[in-house]
FIDRENMI-200822 format. One record per residue (C-alpha): residue in three letters; z, x, y. Coordinates in steps of 0.001 Angstrom, whole numbers, always signed. Each point is the difference from the previous one (the first is absolute). Layout:
% residues N
node rest->ALA, pz->Z, px->X, py->Y
...
This chain:
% residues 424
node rest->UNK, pz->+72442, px->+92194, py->+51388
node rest->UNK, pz->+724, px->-417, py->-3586
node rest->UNK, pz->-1391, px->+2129, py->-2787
node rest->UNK, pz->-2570, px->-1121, py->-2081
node rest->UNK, pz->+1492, px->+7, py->-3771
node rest->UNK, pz->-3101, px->-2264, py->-1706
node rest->UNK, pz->-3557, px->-392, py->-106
node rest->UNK, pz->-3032, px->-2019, py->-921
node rest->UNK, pz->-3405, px->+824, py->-488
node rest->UNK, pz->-2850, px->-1852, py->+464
node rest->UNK, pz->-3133, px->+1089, py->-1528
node rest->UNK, pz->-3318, px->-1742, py->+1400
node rest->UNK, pz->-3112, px->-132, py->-1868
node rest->UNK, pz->-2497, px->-1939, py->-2385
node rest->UNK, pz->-878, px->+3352, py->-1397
node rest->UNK, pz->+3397, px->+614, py->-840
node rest->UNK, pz->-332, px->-2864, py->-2402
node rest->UNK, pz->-2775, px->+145, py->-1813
node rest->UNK, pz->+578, px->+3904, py->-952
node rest->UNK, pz->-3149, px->+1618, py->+2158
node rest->UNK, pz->+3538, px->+1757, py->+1832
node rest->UNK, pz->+2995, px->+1317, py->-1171
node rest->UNK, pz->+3531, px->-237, py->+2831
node rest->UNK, pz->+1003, px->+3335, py->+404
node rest->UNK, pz->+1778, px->-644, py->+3524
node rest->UNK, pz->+2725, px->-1556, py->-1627
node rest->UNK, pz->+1092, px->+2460, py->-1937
node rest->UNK, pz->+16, px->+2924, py->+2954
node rest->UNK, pz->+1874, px->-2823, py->+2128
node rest->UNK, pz->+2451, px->-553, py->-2257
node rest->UNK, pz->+1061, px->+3848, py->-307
node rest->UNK, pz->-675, px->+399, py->+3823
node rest->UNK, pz->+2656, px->-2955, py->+308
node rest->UNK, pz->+2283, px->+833, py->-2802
node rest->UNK, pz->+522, px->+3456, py->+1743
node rest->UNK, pz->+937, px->-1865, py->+3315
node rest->UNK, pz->+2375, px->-2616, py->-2071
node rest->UNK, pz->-1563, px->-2384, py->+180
node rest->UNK, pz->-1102, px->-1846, py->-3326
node rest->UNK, pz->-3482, px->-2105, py->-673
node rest->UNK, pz->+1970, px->-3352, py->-1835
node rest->UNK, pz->-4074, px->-1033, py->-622
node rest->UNK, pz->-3904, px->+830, py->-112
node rest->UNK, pz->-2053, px->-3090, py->+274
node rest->UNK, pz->-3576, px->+112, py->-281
node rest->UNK, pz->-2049, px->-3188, py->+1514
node rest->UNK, pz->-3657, px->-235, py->+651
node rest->UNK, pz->-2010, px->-64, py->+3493
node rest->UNK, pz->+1711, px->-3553, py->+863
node rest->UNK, pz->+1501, px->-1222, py->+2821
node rest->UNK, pz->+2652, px->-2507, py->-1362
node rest->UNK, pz->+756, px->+2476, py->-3317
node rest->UNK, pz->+1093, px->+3061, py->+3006
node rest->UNK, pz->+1938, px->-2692, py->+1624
node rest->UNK, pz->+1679, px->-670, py->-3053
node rest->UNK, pz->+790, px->+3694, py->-577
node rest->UNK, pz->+1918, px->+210, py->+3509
node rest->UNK, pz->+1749, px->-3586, py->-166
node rest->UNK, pz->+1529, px->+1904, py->-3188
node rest->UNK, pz->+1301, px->+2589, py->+1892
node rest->UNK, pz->+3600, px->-857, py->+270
node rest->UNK, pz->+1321, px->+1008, py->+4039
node rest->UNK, pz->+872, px->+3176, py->+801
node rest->UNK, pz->-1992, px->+2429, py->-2443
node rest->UNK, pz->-2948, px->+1530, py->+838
node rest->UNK, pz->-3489, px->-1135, py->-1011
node rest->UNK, pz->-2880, px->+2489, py->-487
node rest->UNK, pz->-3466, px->-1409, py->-33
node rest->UNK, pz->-2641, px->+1940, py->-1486
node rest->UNK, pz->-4225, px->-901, py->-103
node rest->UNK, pz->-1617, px->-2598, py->+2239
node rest->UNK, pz->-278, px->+1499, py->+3344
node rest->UNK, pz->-3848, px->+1132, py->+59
node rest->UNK, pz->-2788, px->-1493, py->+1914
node rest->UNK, pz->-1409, px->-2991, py->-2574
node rest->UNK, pz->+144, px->-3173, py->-442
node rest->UNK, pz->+2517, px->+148, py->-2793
node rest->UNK, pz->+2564, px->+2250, py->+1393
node rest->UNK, pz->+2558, px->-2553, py->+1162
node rest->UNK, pz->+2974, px->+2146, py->+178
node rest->UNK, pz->+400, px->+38, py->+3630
node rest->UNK, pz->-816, px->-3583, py->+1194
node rest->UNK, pz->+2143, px->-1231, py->-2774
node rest->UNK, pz->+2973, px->+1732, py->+899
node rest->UNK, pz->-741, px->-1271, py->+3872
node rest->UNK, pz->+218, px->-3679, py->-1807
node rest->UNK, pz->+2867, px->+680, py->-2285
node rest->UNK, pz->+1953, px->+1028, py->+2687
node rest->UNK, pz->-1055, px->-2252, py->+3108
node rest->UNK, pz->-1267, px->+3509, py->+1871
node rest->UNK, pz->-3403, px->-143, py->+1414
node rest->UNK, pz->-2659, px->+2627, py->-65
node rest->UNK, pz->-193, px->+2455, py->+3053
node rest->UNK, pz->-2550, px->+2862, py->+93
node rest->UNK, pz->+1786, px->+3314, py->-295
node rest->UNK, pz->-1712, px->+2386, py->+3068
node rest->UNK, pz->+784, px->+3720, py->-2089
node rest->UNK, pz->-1138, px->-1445, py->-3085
node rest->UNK, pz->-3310, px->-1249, py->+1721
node rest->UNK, pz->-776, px->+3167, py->+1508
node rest->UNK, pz->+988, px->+1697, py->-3654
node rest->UNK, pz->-2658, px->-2472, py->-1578
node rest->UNK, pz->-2764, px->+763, py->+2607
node rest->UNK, pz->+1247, px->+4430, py->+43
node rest->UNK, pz->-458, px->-141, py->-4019
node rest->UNK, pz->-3161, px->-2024, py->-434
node rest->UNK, pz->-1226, px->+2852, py->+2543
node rest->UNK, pz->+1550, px->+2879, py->-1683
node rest->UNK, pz->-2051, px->-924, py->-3228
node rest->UNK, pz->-3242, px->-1303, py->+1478
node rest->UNK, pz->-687, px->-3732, py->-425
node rest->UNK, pz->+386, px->-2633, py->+2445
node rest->UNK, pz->+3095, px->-2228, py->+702
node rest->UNK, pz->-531, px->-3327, py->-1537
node rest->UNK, pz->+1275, px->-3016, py->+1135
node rest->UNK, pz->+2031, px->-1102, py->-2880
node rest->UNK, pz->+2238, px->+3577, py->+242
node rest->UNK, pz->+1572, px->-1963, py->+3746
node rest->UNK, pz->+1799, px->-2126, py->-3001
node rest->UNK, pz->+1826, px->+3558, py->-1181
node rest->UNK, pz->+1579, px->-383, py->+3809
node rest->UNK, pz->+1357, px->-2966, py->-350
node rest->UNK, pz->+3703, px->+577, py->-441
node rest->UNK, pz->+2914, px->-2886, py->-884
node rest->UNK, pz->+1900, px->-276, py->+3531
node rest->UNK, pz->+3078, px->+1953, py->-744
node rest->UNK, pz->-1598, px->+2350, py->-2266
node rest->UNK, pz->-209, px->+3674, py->+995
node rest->UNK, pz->-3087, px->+2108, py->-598
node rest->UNK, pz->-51, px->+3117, py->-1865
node rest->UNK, pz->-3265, px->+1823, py->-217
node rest->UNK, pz->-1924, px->+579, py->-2414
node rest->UNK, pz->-1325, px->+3930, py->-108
node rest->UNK, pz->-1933, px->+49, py->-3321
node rest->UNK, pz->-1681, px->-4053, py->+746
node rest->UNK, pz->-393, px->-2552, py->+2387
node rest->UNK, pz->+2472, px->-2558, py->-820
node rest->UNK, pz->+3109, px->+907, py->+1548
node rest->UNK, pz->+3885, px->-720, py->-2044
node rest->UNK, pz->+2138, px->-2835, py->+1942
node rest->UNK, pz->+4033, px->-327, py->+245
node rest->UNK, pz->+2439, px->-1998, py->+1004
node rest->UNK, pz->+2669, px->-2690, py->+79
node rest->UNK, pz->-1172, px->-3196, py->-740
node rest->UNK, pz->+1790, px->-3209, py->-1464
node rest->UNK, pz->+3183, px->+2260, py->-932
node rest->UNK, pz->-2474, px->+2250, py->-1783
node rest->UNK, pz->-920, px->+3492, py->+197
node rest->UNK, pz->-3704, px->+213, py->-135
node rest->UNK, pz->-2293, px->+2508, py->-674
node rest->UNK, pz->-3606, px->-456, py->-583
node rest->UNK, pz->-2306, px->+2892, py->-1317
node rest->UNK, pz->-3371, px->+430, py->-1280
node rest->UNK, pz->-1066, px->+168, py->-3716
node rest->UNK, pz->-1344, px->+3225, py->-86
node rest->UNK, pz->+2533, px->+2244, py->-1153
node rest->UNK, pz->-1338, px->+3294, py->+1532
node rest->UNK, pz->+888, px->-2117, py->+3604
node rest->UNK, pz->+3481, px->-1651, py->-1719
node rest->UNK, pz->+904, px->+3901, py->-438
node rest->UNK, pz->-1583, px->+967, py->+2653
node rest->UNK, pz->+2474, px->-2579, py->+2086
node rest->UNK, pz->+2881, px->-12, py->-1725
node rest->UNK, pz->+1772, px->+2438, py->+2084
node rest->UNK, pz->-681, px->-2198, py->+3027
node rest->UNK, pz->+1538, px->-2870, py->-1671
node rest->UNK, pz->+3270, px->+1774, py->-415
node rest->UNK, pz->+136, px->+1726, py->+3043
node rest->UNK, pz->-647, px->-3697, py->+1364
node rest->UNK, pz->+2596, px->-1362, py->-1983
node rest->UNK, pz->+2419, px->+3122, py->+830
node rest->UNK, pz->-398, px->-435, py->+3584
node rest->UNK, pz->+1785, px->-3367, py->-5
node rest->UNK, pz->+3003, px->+779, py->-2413
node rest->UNK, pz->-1378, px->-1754, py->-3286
node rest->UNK, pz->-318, px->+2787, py->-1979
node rest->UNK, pz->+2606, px->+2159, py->-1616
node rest->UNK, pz->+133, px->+3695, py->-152
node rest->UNK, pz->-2468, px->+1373, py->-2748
node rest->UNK, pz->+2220, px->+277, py->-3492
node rest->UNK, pz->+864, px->+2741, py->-1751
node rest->UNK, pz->-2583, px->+875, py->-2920
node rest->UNK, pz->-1128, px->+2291, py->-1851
node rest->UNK, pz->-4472, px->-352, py->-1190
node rest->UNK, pz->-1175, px->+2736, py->-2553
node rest->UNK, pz->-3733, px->-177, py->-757
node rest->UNK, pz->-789, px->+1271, py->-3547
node rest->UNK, pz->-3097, px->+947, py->-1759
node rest->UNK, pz->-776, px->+479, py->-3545
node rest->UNK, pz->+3519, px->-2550, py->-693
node rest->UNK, pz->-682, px->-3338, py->-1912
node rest->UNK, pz->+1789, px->-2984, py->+1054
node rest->UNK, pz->+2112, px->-121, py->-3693
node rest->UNK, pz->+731, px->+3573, py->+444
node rest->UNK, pz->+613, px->-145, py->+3760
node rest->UNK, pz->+2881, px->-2890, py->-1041
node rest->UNK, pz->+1735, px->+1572, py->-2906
node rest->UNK, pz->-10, px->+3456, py->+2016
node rest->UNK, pz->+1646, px->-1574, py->+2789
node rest->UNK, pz->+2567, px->-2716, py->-2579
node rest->UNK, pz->+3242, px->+1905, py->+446
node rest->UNK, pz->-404, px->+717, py->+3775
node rest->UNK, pz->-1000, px->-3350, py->+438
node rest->UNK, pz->+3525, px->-1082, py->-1698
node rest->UNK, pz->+1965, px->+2209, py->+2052
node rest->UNK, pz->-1206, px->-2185, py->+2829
node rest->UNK, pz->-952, px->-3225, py->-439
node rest->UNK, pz->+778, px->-1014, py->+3021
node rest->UNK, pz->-2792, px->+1612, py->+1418
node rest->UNK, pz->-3534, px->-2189, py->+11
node rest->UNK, pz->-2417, px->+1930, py->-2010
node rest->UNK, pz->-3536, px->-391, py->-571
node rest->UNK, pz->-3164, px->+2095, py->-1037
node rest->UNK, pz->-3793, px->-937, py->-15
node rest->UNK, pz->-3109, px->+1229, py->-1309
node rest->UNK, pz->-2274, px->+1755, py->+2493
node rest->UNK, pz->-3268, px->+1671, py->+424
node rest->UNK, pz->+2001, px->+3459, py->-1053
node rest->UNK, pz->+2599, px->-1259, py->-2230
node rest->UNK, pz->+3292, px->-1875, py->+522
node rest->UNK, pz->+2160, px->+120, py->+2911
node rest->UNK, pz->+3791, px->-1069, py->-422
node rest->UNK, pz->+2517, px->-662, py->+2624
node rest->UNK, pz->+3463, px->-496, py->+910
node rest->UNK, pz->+1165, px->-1931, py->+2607
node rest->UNK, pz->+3599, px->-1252, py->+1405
node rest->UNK, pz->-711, px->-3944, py->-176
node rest->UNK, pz->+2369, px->-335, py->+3018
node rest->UNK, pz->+1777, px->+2245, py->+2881
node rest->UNK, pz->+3369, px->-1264, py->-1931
node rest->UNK, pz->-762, px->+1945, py->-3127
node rest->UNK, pz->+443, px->+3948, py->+164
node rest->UNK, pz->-2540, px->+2322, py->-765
node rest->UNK, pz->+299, px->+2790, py->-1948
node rest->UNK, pz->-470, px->+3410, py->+1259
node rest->UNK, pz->-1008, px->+1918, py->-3190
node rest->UNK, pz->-2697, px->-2829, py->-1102
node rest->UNK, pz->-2768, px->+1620, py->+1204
node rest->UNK, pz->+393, px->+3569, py->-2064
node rest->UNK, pz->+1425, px->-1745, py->-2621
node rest->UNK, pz->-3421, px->-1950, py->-266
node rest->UNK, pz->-2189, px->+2787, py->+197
node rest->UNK, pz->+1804, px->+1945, py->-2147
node rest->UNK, pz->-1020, px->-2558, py->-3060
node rest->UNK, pz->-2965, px->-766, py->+1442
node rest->UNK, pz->-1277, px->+3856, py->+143
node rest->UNK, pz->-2880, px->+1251, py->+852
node rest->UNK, pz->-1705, px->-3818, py->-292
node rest->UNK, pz->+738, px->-108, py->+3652
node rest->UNK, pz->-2606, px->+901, py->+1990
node rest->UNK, pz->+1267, px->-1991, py->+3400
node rest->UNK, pz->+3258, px->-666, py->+1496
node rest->UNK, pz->-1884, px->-2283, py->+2598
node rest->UNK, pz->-3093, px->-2676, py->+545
node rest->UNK, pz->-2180, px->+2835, py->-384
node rest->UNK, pz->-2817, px->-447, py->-3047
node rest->UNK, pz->-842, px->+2781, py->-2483
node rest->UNK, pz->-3079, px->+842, py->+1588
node rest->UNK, pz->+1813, px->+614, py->+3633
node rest->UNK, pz->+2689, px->+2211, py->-2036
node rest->UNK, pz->-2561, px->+2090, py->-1555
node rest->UNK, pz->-2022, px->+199, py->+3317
node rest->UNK, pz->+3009, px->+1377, py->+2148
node rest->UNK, pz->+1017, px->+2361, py->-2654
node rest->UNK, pz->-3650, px->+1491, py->+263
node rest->UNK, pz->-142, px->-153, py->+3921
node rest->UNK, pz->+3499, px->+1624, py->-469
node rest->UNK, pz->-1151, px->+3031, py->-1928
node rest->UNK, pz->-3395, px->+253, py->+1789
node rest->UNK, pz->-1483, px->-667, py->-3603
node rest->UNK, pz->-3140, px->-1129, py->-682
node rest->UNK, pz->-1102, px->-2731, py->-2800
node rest->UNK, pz->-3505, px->-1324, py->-1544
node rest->UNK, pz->-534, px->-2494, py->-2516
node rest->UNK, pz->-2552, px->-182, py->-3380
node rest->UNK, pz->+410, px->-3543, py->-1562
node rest->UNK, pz->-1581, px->-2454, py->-2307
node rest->UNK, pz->+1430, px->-3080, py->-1221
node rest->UNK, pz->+1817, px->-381, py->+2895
node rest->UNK, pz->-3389, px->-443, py->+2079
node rest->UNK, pz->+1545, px->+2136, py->+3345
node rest->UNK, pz->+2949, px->-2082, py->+443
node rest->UNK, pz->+2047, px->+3389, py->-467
node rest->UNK, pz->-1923, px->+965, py->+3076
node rest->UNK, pz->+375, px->-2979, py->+1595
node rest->UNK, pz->+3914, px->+199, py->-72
node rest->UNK, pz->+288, px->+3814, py->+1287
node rest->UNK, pz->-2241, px->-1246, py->+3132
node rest->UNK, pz->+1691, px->-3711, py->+374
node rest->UNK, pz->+2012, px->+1763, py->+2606
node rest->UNK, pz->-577, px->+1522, py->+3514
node rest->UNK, pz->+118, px->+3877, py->+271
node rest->UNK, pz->-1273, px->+8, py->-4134
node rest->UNK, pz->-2757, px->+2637, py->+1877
node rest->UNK, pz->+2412, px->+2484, py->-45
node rest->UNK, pz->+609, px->+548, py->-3328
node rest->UNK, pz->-2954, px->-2325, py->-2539
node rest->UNK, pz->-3560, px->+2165, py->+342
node rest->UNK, pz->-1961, px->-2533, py->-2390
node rest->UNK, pz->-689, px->-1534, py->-3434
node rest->UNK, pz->-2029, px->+30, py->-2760
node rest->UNK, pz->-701, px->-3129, py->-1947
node rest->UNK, pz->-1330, px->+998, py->-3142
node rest->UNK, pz->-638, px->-3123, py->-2176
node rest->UNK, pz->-2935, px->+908, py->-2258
node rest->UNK, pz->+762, px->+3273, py->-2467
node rest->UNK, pz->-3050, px->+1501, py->+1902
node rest->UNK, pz->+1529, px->-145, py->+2850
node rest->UNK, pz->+3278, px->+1956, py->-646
node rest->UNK, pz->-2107, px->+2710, py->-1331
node rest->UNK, pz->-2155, px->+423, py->+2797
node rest->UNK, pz->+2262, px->-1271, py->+2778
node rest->UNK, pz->+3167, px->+1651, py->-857
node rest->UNK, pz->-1397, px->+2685, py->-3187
node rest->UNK, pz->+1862, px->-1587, py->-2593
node rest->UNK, pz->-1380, px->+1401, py->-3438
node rest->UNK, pz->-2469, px->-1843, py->-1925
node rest->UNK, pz->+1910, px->+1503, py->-2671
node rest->UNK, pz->+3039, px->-1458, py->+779
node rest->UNK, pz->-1497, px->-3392, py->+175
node rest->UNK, pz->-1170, px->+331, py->-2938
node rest->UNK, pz->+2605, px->+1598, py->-1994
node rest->UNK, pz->+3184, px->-2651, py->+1875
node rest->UNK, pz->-1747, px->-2942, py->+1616
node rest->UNK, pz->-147, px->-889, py->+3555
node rest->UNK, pz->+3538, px->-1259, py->-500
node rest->UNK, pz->+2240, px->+2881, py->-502
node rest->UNK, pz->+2236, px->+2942, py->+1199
node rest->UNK, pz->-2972, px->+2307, py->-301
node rest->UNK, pz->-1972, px->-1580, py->+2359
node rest->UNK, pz->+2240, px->-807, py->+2211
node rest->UNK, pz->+1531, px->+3552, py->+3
node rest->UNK, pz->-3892, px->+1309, py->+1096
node rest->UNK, pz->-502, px->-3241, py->+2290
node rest->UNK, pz->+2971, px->+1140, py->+2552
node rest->UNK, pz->-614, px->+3780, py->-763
node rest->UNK, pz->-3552, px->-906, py->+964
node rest->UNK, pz->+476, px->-1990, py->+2924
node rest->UNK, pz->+2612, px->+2567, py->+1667
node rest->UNK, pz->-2585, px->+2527, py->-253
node rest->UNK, pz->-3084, px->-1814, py->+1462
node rest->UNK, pz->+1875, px->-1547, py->+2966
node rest->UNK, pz->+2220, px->+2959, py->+404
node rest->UNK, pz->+3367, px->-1919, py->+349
node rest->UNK, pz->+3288, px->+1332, py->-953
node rest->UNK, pz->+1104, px->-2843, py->-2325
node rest->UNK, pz->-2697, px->-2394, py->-1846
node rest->UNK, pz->+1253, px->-3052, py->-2456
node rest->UNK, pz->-2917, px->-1730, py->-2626
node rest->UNK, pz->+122, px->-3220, py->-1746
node rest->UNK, pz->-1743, px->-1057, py->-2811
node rest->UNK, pz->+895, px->-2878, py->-2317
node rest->UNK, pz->-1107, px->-3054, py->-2191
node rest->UNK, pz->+1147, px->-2951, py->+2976
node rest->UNK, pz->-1012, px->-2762, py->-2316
node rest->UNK, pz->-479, px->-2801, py->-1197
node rest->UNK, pz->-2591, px->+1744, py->-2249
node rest->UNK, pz->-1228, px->+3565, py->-877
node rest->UNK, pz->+3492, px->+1021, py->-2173
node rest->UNK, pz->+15, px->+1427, py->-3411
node rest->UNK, pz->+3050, px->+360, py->-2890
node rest->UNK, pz->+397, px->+3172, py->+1448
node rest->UNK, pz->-491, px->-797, py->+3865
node rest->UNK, pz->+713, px->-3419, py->+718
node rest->UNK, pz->-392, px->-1863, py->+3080
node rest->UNK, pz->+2118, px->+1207, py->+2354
node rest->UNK, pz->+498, px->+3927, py->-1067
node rest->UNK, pz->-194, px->+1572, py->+3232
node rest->UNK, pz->-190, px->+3874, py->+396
node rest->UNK, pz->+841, px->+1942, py->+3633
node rest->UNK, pz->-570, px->+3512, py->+1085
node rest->UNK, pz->+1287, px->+1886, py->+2745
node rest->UNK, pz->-962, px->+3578, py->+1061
node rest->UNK, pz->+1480, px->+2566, py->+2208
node rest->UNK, pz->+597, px->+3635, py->+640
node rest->UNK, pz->+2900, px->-326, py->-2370
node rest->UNK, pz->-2214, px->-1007, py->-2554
node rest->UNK, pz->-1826, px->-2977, py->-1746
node rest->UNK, pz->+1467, px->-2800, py->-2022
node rest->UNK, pz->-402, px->-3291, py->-1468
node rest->UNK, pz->+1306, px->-3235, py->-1295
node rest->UNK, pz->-200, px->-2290, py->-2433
node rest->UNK, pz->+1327, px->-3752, py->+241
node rest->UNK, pz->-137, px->-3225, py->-1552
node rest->UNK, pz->-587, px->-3037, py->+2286
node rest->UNK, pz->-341, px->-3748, py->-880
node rest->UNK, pz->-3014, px->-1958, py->-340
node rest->UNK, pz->-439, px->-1465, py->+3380
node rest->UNK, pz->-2783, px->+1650, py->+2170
node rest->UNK, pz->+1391, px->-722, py->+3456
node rest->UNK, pz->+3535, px->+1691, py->-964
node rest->UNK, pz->-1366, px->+2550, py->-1959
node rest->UNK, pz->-1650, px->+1411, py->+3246
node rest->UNK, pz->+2726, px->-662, py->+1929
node rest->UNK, pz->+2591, px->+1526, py->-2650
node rest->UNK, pz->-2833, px->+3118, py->-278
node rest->UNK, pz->+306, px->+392, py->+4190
node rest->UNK, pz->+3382, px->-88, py->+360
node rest->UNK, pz->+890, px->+2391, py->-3219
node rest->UNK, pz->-2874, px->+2412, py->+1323
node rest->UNK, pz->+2017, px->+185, py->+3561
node rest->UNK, pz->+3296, px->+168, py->-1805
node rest->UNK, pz->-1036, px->+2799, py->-1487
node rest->UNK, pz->-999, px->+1674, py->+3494
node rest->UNK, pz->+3185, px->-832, py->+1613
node rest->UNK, pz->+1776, px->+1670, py->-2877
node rest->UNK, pz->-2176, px->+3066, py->-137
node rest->UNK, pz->+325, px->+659, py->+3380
node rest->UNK, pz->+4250, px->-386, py->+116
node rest->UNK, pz->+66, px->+2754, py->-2879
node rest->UNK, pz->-3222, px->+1341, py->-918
node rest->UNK, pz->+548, px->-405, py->-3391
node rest->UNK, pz->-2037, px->-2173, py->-2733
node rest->UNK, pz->+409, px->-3588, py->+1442
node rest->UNK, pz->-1731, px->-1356, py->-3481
node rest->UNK, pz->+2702, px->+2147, py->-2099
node rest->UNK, pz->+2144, px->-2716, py->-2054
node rest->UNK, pz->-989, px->-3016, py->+2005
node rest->UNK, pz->-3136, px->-1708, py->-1949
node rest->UNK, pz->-547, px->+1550, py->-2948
node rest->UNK, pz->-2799, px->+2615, py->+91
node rest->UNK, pz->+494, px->+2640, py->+2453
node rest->UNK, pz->-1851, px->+3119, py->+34
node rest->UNK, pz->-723, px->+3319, py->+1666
C-alpha cells in the first residue's frame, strides 16, 4: 500500500473548549508522525457533537490519515464511535476481546461492570481493535471512505500508552515509512533564547534539516530531524550538537531528568535522601516517580517551619538567625543534616521564597537556595528564579537534580560557577 505522507487530527471534547483541559496529544502525535514522515497539515478542535466530528472527517481530503482523539468512554456524550459508524455508513458490531478486556479490568480494580461500558465494545464495522492496557476504552483503525482512521482515547497516559500499537498497526500494512533519521538532546538548566542562539550557526549549516525545541518539565529539548528520506543526514550532527550544547545535556533519549539521575544512582549502588521546603516534597516525589527508585532514595524530610529544620534535620538556630531560612547556610546544614540522620550517601535540600509573596530587596520572590552533601563534602547554591510559584518549584526540582547528576559524573562542586553563590 501507499505511504502515509499527511495527517489530520481531530481533537474531541467540550472541555477542550472552555479551558478546564489543555490538548497535549497533539503535540506528541505530531513528533511521533513527523519522525515517521508523515506531516499533521491540521489540528481541529470541535466539541462533544455529532454533526461538528462529521464535519472534521468530511474535511479530510482522501487518502491521508485521520487520527481521532476523545469521545470513546462510556456516557452519554461520548459520540466518537457511533458517529464515525454514521459518517461512514459502517454499523456498530460488538468487539468479543474488547468485551472480555472491559469485564477482566472492571475485575482487576474491584467495581462492577456497568451496563453503559457494553457501548466501549461497540466498534465501526471495519475498524480494528487495539486494546487498551492502562483503560477500558480500546483505540480503533482502519480504512474507511479512502481514509486512514485511527480513533484513541483522550487520556494521554492511554494515547502514549497506545501509540506504539498504532504504528506497529499501521507498519504491518505498508503505510508507514521507515523511522527518520534524528537526532533529540534533552537539556537542563538551557533557556529557550539561549538554547537558539547557542545552536544559530549549526542551525545555518543545515537548514535543511527540521528543527525544533520545547520547554519541558526539566528544561528544553531540541531536535533535528531529516524532513524526508530524500534529504541526507549528516553524520557528525550529533557530536557537533553536544559539543555546543555541553554539559546542558543530560539525555540523548525520551528519558526525563529524574530517570537519568535514578539510573546513574542504581548504577553506582549510591544511595540518596531528600530535606526540602518550598518545594513541599515534590523533589521526593520525582526521585520515586519511577519503578526500582527503592534502590537508591531512603526518604525525605520536609522541613517547612524554621522549627522544624532545627529539630528535624539540626540546622542551627544560629544560622537561622544570623542568614534566614532562605540561604546557602541553611541549606549547606539542611543536606549535611539530612545525610547524616538517614544515613544515605548523597542528600540534596531546597529551600526558597516560591512566591507570589514573602520576598524582600534582598531576597525576592523566587531566590531559591540548594544543598547537596556527600562524602566528598558539602556545598550549596544560590539562584535567582522568577516570580511565578508553580515554576519556581519546578525550576528549584529540576536545578536540585541537575546538580546530582553532575556531582555524581565528576564529584566535583556541581553549584561552582553555575548560579551564583556556591559554597563549601
Amino acid at each position: 500500500m501507499v505511504k502515509l505522507t499527511r495527517a489530520w487530527l481531530v481533537v474531541v471534547g467540550d472541555e477542550l473548549l472552555n479551558g478546564r483541559t489543555v490538548d497535549t496529544n497533539s503535540s506528541f502525535m505530531q513528533r511521533r508522525l513527523a519522525n515517521r514522515g508523515v506531516r499533521v497539515d491540521a489540528v481541529t478542535v470541535v466539541p462533544d457533537r455529532a454533526d461538528r466530528i462529521s464535519a472534521a472527517l468530511d474535511a479530510v481530503p482522501a487518502g491521508a490519515l485521520v487520527v481521532v482523539t476523545g469521545g470513546l468512554g462510556p456516557t452519554r456524550d461520548d459520540l466518537t464511535a457511533e458517529t464515525v459508524a454514521a459518517w461512514a455508513g459502517a454499523p456498530l458490531r460488538e468487539n468479543d476481546a474488547v468485551a472480555r478486556h472491559l469485564r477482566a479490568m472492571c475485575a482487576q480494580r474491584g467495581y462492577p461492570y456497568a451496563e453503559n461500558m457494553v457501548k466501549q465494545g461497540l466498534l465501526p464495522a471495519g475498524l480494528d481493535a487495539l486494546l487498551n492496557p492502562l483503560g477500558t476504552a480500546p483505540a480503533m483503525a482502519g480504512e474507511l471512505c479512502e481514509r486512514t482512521l485511527v480513533l484513541l482515547p483522550g487520556v494521554p497516559q492511554e494515547v502514549r500508552a497506545m501509540w506504539e500499537s498504532v504504528e506497529a498497526w499501521l507498519s504491518a500494512r505498508g503505510r508507514l515509512g521507515d523511522p527518520l533519521p534524528g537526532v533529540l538532546m534533552r537539556t537542563v538548566r538551557f533557556s529557550e533564547p539561549g538554547l537558539a542562539k547557542a545552536t544559530e550557526a549549526l542551525r545555518g549549516r543545515h537548514s535543511d534539516l527540521d528543527w525544533s525545541w520545547w520547554l519541558t518539565r526539566w528544561g528544553v529539548d531540541v531536535q533535528a530531524a531529516a524532513p524526508s528520506p530524500a534529504v541526507a543526514w549528516p553524520e557528525r550532527l550529533a557530536g557537533d550538537l553536544a559539543a555546543v550544547l555541553g554539559d546542558h545535556v543530560y539525555a540523548r533519549d525520551l528519558r526525563g531528568l529524574h530517570e537519568v539521575v535514578q539510573a546513574d544512582l542504581i548504577a553506582g549502588g549510591w544511595t540518596v535522601a531528600v530535606a526540602e521546603s518550598c518545594t513541599g516534597g515534590l523533589l521526593g516525589a520525582a526521585l520515586t516517580e519511577n519503578a526500582g527508585s527503592s534502590a537508591c532514595f531512603l526518604g525525605g524530610a520536609l522541613t517547612y517551619a524554621d522549627a522544624v529544620k532545627t529539630s528535624a534535620l539540626g540546622v542551627a538556630p544560629a544560622t537561622l538567625e544570623s542568614h534566614g531560612a532562605v540561604s546557602v547556610e541553611t541549606a549547606r546544614e539542611m543536606a549535611a543534616g539530612c545525610r547524616e540522620r538517614f544515613g544515605s550517601d548523597h542528600a540534596l535540600s531546597i529551600t526558597g521564597i516560591a512566591g507570589p509573596d514573602g520576598g524582600s530587596p534582598d531576597k525576592p520572590v523566587g531566590t531559591v537556595c540548594l544543598g547537596l552533601a556527600s562524602a566528598c563534602g558539602v556545598y550549596a547554591g544560590h539562584y535567582r528564579l522568577g516570580p511565578h510559584r508553580y515554576r519556581n518549584r519546578e525550576l528549584a526540582v529540576s536545578f536540585a537534580l541537575d546538580a546530582l547528576r553532575r556531582h555524581l559524573a565528576s564529584a566535583a562542586d556541581p553549584f561552582a560557577g553555575r548560579g551564583g553563590e556556591a559554597r563549601r
